[in-house]
C-alpha positions as CSV (number, residue, x, y, z in Angstrom):
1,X,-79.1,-20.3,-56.0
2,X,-82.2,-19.2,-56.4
3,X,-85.2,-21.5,-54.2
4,X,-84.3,-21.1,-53.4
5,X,-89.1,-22.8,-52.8
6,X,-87.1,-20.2,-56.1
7,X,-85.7,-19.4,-53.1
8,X,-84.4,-17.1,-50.1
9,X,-82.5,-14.5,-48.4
10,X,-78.9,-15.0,-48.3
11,X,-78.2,-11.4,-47.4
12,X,-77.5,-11.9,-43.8
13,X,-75.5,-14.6,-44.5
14,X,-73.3,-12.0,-46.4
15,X,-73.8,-9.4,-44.1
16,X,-72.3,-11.1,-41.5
17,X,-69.0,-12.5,-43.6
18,X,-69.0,-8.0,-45.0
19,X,-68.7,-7.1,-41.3
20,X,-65.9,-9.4,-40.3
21,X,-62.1,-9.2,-40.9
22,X,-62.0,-12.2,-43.3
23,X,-60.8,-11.4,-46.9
24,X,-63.5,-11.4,-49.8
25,X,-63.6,-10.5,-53.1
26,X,-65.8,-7.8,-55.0
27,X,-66.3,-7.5,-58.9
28,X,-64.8,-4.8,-60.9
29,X,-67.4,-3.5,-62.0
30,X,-71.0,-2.5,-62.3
31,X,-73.7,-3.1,-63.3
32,X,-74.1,-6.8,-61.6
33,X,-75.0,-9.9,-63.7
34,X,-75.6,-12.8,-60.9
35,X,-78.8,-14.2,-60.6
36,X,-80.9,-14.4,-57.5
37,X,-80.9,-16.9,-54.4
38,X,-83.8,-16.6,-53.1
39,X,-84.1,-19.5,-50.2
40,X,-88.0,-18.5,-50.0
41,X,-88.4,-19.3,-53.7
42,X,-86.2,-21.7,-53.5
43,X,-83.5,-20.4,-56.4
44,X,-79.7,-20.4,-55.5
45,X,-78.2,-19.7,-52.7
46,X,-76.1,-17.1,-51.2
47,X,-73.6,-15.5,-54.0
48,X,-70.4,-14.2,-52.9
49,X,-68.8,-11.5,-55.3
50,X,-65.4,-13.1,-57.2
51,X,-62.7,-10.7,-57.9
52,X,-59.7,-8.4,-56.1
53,X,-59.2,-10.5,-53.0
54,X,-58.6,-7.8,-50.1
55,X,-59.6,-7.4,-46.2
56,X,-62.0,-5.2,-45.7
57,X,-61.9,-2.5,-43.5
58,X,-63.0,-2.3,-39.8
59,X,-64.5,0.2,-37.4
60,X,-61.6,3.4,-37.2
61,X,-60.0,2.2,-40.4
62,X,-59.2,4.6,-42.4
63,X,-61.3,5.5,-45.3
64,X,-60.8,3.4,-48.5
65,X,-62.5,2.9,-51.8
66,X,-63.0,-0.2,-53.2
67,X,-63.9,-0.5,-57.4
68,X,-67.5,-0.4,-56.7
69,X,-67.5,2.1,-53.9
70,X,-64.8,4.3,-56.1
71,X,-68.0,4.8,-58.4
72,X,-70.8,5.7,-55.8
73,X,-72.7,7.5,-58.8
74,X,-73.2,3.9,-60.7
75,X,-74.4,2.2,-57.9
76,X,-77.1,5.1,-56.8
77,X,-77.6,4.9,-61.1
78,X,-78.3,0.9,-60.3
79,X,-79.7,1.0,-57.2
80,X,-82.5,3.3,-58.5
81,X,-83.0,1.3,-61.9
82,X,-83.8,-2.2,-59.7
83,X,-85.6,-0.6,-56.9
84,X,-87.9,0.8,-59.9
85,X,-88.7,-2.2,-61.5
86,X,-90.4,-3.7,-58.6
87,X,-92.4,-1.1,-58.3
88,X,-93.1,-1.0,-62.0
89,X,-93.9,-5.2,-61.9
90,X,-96.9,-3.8,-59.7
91,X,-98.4,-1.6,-61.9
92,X,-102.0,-1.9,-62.1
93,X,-102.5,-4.5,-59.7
94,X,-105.2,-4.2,-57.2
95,X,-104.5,-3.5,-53.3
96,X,-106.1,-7.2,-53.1
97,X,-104.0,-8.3,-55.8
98,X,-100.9,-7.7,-53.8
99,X,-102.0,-9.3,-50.4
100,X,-103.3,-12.8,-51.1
101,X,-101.0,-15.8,-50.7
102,X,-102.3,-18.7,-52.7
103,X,-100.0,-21.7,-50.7
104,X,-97.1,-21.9,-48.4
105,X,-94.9,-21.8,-51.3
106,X,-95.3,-18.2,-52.4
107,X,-95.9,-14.7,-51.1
108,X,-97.6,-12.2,-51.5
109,X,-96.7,-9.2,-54.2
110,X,-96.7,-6.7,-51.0
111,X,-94.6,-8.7,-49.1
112,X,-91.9,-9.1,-51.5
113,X,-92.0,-5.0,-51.7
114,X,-91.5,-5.0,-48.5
115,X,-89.2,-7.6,-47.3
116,X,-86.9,-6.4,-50.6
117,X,-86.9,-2.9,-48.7
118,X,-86.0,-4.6,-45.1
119,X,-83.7,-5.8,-46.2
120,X,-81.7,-3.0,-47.1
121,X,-83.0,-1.7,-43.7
122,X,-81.7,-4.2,-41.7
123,X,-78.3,-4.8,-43.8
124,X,-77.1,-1.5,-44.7
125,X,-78.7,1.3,-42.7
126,X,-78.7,-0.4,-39.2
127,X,-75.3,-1.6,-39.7
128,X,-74.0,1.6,-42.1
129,X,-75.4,4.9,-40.6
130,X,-75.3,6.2,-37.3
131,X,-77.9,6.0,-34.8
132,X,-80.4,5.1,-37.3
133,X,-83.9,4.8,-36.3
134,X,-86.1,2.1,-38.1
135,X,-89.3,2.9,-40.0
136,X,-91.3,1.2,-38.2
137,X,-90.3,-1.3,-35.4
138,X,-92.6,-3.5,-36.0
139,X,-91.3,-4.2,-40.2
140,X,-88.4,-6.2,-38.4
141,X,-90.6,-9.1,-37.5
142,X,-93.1,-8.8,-40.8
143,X,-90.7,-9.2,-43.5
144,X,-88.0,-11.2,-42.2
145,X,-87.4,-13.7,-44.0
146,X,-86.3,-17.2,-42.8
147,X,-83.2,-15.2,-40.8
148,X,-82.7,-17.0,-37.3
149,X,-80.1,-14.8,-36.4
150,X,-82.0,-11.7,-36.9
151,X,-84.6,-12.6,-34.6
152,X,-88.5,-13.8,-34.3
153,X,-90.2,-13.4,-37.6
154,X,-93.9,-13.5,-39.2
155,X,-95.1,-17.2,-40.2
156,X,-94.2,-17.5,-44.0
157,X,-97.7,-19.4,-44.4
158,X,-99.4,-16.3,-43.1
159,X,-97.5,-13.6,-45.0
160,X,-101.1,-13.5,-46.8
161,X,-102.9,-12.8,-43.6
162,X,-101.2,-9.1,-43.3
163,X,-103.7,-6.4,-44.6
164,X,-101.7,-4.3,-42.4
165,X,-99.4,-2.2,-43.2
166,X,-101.1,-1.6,-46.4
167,X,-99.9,-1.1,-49.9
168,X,-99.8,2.6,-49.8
169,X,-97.6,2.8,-46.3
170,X,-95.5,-0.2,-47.8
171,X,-94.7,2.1,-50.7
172,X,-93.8,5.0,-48.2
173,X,-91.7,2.5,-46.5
174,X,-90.1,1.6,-49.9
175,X,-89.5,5.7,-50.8
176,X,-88.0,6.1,-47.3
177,X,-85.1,3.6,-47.0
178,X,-84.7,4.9,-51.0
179,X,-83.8,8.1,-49.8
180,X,-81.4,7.4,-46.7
181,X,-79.7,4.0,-49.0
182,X,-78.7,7.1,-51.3
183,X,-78.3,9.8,-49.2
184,X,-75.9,7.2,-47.0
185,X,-73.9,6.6,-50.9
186,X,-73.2,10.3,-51.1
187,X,-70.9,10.4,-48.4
188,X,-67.5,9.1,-48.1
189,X,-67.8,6.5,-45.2
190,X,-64.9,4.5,-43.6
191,X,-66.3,1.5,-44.4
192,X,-66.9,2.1,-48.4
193,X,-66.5,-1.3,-49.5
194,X,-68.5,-3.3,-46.8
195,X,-71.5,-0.5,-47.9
196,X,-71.2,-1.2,-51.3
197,X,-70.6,-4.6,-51.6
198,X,-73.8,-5.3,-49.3
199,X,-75.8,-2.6,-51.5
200,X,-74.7,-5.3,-54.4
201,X,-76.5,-8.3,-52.5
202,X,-79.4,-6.0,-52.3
203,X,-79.8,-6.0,-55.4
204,X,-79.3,-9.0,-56.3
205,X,-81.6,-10.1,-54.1
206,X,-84.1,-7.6,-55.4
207,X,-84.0,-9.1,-58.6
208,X,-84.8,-13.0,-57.2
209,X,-87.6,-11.6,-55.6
210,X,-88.7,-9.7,-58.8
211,X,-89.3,-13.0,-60.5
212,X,-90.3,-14.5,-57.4
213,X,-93.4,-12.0,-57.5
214,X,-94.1,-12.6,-60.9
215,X,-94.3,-16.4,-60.6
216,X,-96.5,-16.3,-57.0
217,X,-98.5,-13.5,-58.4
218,X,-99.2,-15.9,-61.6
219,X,-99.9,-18.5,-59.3
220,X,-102.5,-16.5,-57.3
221,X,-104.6,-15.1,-60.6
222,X,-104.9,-18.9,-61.9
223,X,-106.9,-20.0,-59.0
224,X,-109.5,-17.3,-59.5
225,X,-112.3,-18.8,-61.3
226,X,-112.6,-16.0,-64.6
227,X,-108.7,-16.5,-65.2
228,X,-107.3,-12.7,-65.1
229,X,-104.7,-11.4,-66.9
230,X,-102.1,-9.6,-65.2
231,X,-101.5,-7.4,-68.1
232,X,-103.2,-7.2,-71.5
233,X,-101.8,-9.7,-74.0
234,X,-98.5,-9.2,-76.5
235,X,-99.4,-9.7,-80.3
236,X,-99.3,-13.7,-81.0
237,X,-95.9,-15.1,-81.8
238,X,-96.3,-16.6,-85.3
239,X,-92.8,-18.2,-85.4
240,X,-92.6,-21.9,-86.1
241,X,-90.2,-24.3,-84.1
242,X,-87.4,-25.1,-85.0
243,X,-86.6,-28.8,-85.8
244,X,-85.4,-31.3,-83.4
245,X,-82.1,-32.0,-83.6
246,X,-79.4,-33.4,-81.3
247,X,-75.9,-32.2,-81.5
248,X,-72.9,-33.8,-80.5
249,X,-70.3,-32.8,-78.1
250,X,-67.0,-34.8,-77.8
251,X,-66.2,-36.9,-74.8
252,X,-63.1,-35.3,-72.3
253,X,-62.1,-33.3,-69.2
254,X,-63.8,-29.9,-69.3
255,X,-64.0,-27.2,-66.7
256,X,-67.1,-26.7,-64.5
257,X,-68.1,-24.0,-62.4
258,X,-67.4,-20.3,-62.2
259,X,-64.2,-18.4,-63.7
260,X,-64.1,-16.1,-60.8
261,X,-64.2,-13.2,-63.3
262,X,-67.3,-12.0,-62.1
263,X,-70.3,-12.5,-59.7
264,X,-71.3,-16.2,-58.8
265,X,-72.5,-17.3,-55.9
266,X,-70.4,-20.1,-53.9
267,X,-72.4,-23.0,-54.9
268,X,-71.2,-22.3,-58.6
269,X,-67.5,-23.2,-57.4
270,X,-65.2,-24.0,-57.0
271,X,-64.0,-24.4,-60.3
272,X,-63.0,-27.9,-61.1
273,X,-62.2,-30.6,-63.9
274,X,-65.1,-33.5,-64.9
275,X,-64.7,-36.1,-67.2
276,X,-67.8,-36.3,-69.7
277,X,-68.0,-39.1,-72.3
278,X,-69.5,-38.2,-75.6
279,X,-73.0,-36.6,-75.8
280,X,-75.8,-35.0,-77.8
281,X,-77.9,-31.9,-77.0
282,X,-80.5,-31.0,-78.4
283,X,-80.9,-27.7,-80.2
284,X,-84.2,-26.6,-77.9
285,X,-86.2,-26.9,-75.7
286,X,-89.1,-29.6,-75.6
287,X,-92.3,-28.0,-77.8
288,X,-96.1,-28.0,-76.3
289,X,-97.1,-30.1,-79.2
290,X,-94.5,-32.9,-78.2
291,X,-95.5,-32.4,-74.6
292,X,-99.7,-33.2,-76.3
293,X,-98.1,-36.1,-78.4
294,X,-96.9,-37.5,-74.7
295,X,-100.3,-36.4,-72.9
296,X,-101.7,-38.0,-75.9
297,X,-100.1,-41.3,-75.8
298,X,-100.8,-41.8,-72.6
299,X,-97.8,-40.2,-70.8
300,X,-99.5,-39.4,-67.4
301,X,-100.8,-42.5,-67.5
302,X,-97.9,-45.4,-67.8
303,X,-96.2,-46.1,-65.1
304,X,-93.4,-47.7,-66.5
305,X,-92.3,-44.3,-67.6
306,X,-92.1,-42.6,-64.1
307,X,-89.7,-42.4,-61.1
308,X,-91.6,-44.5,-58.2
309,X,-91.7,-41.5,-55.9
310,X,-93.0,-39.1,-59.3
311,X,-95.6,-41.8,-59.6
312,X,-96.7,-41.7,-56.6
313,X,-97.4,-38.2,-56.7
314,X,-98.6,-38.4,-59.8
315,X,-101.3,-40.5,-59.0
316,X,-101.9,-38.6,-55.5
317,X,-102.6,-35.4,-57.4
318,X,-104.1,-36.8,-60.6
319,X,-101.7,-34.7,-62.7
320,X,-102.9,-34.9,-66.3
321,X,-101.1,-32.0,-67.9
322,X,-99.0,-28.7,-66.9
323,X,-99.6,-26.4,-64.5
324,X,-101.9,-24.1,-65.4
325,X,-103.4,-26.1,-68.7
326,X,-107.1,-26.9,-68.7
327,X,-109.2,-28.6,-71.8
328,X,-112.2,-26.1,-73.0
329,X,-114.2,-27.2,-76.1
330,X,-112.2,-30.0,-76.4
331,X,-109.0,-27.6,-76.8
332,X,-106.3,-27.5,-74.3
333,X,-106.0,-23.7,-73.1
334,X,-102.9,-22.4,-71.0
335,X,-103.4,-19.8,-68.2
336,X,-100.9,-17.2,-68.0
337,X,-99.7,-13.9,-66.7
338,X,-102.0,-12.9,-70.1
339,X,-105.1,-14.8,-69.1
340,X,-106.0,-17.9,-70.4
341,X,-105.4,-18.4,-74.0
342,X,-105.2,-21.1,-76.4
343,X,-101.8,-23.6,-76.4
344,X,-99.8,-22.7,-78.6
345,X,-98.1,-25.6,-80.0
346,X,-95.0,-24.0,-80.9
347,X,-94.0,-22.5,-78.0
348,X,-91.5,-24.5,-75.3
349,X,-94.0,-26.3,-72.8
350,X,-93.4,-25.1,-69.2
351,X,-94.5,-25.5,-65.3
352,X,-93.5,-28.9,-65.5
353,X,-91.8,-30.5,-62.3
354,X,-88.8,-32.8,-62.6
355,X,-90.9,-36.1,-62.2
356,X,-92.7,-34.8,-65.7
357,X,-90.2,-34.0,-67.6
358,X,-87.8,-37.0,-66.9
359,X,-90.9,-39.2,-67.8
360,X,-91.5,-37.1,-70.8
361,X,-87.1,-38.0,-71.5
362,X,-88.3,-41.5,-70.8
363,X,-91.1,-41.6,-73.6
364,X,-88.6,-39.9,-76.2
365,X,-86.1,-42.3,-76.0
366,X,-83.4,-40.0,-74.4
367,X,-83.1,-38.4,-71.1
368,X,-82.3,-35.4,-69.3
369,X,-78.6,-33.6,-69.4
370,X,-76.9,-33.1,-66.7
371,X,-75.8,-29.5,-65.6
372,X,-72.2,-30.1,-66.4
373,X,-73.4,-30.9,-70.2
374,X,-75.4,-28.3,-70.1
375,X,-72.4,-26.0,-69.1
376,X,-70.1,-27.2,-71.4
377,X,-72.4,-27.1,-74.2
378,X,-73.6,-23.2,-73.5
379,X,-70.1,-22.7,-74.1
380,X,-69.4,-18.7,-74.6
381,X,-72.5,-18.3,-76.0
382,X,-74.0,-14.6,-75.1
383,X,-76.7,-14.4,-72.5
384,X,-79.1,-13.6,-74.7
385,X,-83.0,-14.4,-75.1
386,X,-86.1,-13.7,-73.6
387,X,-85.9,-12.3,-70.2
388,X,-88.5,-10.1,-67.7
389,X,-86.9,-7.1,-69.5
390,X,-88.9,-7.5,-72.4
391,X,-92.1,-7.8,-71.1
392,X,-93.0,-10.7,-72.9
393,X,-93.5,-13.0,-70.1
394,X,-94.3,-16.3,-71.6
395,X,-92.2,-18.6,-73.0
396,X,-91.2,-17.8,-77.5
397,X,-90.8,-20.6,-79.8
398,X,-87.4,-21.2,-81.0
399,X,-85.9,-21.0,-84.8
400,X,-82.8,-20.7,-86.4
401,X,-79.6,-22.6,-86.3
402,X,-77.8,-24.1,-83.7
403,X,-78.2,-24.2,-80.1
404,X,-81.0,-21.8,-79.3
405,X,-83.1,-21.1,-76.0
406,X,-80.2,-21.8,-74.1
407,X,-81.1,-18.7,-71.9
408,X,-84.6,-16.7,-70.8
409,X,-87.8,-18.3,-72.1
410,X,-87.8,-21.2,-69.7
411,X,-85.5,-22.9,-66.7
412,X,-84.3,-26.6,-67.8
413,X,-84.4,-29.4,-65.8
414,X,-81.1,-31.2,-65.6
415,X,-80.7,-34.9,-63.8
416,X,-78.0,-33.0,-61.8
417,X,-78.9,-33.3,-57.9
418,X,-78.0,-30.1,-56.5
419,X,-74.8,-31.3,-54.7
420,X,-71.3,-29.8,-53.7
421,X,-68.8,-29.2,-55.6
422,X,-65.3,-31.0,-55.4
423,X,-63.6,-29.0,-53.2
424,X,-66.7,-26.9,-51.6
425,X,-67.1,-25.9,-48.0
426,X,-69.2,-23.9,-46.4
427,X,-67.9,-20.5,-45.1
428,X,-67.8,-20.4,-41.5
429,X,-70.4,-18.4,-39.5
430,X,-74.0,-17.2,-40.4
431,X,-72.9,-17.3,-44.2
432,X,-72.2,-21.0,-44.3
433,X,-76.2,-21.4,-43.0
434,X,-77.1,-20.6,-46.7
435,X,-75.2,-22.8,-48.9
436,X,-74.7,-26.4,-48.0
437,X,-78.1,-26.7,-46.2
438,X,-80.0,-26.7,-49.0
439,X,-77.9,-29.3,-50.9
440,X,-80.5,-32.2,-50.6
441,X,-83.5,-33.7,-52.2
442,X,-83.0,-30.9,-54.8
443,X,-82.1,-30.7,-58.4
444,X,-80.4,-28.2,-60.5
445,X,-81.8,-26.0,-63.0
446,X,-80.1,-23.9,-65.7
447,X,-80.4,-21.3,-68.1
448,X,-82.8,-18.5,-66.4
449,X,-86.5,-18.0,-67.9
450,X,-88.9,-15.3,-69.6
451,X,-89.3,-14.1,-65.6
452,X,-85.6,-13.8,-64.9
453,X,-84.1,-10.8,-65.1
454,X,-81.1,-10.9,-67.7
455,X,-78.4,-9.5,-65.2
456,X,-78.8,-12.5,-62.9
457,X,-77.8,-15.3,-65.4
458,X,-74.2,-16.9,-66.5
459,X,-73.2,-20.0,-67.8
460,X,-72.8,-21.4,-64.3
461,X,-75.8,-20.3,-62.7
462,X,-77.0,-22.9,-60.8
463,X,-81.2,-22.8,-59.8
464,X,-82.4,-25.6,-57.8
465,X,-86.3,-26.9,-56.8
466,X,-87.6,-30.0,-55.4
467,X,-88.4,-32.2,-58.0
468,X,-92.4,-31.6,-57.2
469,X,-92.5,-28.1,-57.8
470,X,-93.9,-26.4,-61.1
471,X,-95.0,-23.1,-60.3
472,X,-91.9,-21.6,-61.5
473,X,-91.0,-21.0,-65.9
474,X,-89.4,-24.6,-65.8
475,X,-89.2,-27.1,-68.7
476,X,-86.8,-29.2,-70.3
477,X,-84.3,-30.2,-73.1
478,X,-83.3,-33.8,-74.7
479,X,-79.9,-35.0,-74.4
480,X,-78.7,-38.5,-75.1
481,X,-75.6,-41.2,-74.8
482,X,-73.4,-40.9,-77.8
């Protein structure tokens, strides 16, 4: 998963397994709902679809049509409606808005336009239509990713650096591979179900970039000194916070990982037994004004309450509060993709790295879950919350009953290291490059964000960042030892 820093490109990983005679599986149906991987963000790794085991076709087969491929006018329908929203995340942003690069970490909101597009490019019109002739030669080493396989590529520390192409030939780029990616869907083609399933990765990887570009452009705006807002602000959420409150959740063997009735991506299997002993959740996510009470109390400043290597960086960077929080007038203000604007106190506190918020679990007397009680506790509750769709891109406060915020608003930090699953090897060939690599010195995140689009999350969606990093919607929830 996703960071993938959130993360990076899985697709040729995929491409590779698509194009060989091993057996797969594609879902039933669309639209999608897995969530994306990208390595260069640093968010989950590469997903493989779960369902109908079969071997695909090869050169000279005869034609035949898979689910997905047997309905060619729903995946134009949701090819058009992702390759849209990208372009709509950019609306009104400056041509210099889209090119600067504000650390290693992130990239630029051109870049993700047009490495999205390569990589439908390189994927499914090199490998899908006849004699095709690239855009532009040149795009191959530009806005390839972190792909060894697919030859030299662009430094990702100077992705900032490339004023050319500009925005405008970018676009053109972005129209042109639009129109031979559908024209290529309108015909029957003897390999239908390679086509369509590696139009699916597309997608999904268009949607991991889509909150990649969000959460680098966010980064980018805060460290201009007048604090701009992306986009003018929502009306102020009034709602009050629910109160803290843990709930219990019985010791046993439960069921982890993906149901294989649907999307996942590997690391999200396979699906296995764990023994949990008893537990308590709690019922949201940790509040800005419990995140002052810790600032307050002198949370940044007691070492007692930190990991040694958190510490350490602690003191190295003089962290003091959240990312993106400043004191003015004695008030602490948060920056966001709205400007700067006052805390609000109600809201769930976020851009908070792993060392913070298990410190924060230290201070309260509990701890962080970890992503199995996390799973079992989501239960079959609906993916429902506050997601990029809405266009309300900061984090809501929480009321009701029960367990809310369980998905969008913001990620949550388990104590989970992101690890293999029992049973889990890595496929063989340039797909097993994106999987078990990553699984060190990382630690797993669930439950999506307000910059996540809502078709990328499940209950065992598995993100994953180094414990440093903060640019990203991530905060936390309590649990605790029953």
């Amino acid at each position: 998963m996703a960071r993938k820093t959130l993360r990076s490109d899985h697709s040729i990983a995929i491409y590779n397994h698509l194009t060989s005679p091993k057996s797969i599986h594609i879902a039933d149906t669309i639209p999608f709902s897995s969530h994306f991987c990208n390595r260069e963000a640093q968010i989950s790794p590469v997903f493989i679809p779960k369902c109908n085991t079969y071997t695909l076709p090869q050169q000279g087969d005869r034609f035949v049509t898979s689910p997905i491929a047997a309905n060619t006018a729903k995946l134009q329908e949701a090819f058009r409606h992702r390759r849209s929203v990208s372009e709509s995340l950019t609306r009104g942003l400056s041509a210099e808005d889209m090119v600067v690069q504000s650390m290693d970490d992130a990239s630029p909101a051109k870049w993700h336009l047009a490495h999205t597009t390569w990589f439908f490019e390189a994927f499914v019109l090199n490998k899908y239509q006849d004699n095709y002739r690239p855009v532009d030669p040149d795009y191959n080493f530009l806005f390839n990713s972190y792909y060894n396989s697919v030859g030299e590529r662009h430094a990702r520390p100077l992705r900032g650096m490339l004023t050319r192409p500009g925005i405008e030939a970018v676009r053109a780029y972005r129209r042109a591979v639009d129109a031979s990616v559908l024209a290529l869907l309108e015909q029957p083609h003897p390999r239908a179900r390679g086509l369509a399933d590696t139009v699916t990765v597309g997608l999904h990887h268009e949607m991991q970039h889509q909150e990649l570009l969000l959460t680098d452009l966010l980064h980018a705006l805060s460290i201009n000194p007048t604090a701009p807002a992306m986009r003018p602000a929502p009306p102020a959420d009034d709602t009050r916070a629910a109160g803290l409150v843990f709930m219990p959740f019985d010791e046993g063997l439960y069921e982890i990982g993906a149901a294989g009735d649907g999307f996942s991506f590997d690391c999200e299997g396979p699906r296995h037994q764990t023994y949990l002993r008893g537990f308590s959740l709690a019922n949201r996510t940790v509040t800005n004004a419990e995140w002052l009470a810790f600032m307050n109390d002198g949370g940044y400043s007691t070492a007692t309450l930190w990991l040694s290597d958190g510490w350490a960086q602690c003191q190295a960077e003089q962290w003091q509060a959240p990312l993106y929080w400043s004191q003015r007038d004695g008030e602490w203000h948060q920056f966001g993709l709205y400007g700067r604007q006052p805390v609000n106190p109600e809201a769930p506190v976020c851009h908070v790295n792993y060392f913070e918020a298990d410190a924060f679990a230290q201070w309260a007397g509990a701890r962080l879950p970890t992503e199995q009680e996390w799973e079992v506790a989501a239960g079959d509750a609906p993916i429902a919350g506050n997601f990029q769709d809405r266009e309300y891109w900061r984090p809501r406060a929480a009321a009701g009953s029960g367990l809310q915020q369980l998905y969008g608003d913001v990620w949550e930090w388990t104590r989970s290291p992101y690890a293999p699953y029992p049973g889990f090897s890595a496929a063989p060939g340039a797909i097993g490059e994106y999987n078990g690599k990553f699984m060190c010195g990382q630690f797993v995140l669930r439950g999506g964000s307000c910059a996540t689009p809502q078709q990328q999350l499940r209950r065992s969606y598995r993100n994953f960042f180094y414990p440093h990093q903060r640019w990203q919607f991530s905060g936390l929830r309590l649990a605790k030892d029953l």
